[in-house]
Every structure is written in structure tokens, then in C-alpha cells.
N, C-alpha and C positions, 0 to 999 in steps of 0.2 A: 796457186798456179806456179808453173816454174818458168824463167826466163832462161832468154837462150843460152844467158851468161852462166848461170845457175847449172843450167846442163853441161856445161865444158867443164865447168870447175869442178863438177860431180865426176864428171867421167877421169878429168886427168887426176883429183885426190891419189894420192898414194895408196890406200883403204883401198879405192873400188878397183886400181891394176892389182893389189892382190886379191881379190875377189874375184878377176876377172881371170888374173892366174890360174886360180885353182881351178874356176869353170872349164879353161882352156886343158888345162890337167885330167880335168875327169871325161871330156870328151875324149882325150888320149887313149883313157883306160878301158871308156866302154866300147870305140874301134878294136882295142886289141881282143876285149871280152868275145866282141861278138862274130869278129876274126877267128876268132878260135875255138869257136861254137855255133858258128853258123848253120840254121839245116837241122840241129837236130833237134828245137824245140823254139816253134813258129811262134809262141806266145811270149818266149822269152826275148825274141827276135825282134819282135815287133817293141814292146817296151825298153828295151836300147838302145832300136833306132827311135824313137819318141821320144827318150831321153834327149839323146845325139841333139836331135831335132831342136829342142826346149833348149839346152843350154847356147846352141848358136842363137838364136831367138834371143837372150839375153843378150850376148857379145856382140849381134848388129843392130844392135837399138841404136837409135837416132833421134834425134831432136822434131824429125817428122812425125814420130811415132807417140808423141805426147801431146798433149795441149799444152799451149806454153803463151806467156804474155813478152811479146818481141817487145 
């Protein structure tokens, strides 16, 4: 189980802001993908916004969002 302290210390590591970087990075790249490809293929469309989707999913995890021993 993780404590709450465990989870801040997780989140601010140095490691996990660049991991969180890059996540933030690649939702950059698949707005502009899909920016610029919008419309012309729905299947493509759909799995970059699901990306999109999944990587914010990641970046607004919380301490709510786990079992954890206060």
C-alpha cells in the first residue's frame, strides 16, 4: 500500500516530472497530429483522441485515485 507521503514524494522525484514531461510533450504532438489530420480518417481520430485522453489520465492522478494507508 502506498502512503500519502509516498505519493508526493513520488510525484515531486525528479524521474517522475520528467516522465510527466514527456507525457505532457506527447500530448503536444498528438493535438498537432490530429490538428492536422482531422476528418479524414475517424479511426485514426478516435485513437489520438484516446491517447490524448490516457495520457491526461496519467498527469491528473491523485492520491484519491489509489488505495493508500494515511
Amino acid at each position: 500500500m502506498i502512503t500519502k507521503s509516498d505519493f508526493i514524494d513520488w510525484k515531486t522525484h525528479p524521474v517522475t516530472k520528467e516522465v510527466f514531461s514527456s507525457i505532457t510533450e506527447r500530448i503536444y504532438l498528438l493535438q498537432e497530429e490530429l490538428g492536422g489530420s482531422a476528418g479524414q480518417d475517424a479511426y485514426e481520430d478516435a485513437k489520438r483522441v484516446g491517447a490524448i485522453r490516457q495520457c491526461r489520465d496519467i498527469l491528473d492522478m491523485s492520491i484519491d485515485d489509489l488505495e493508500v494507508v494515511v
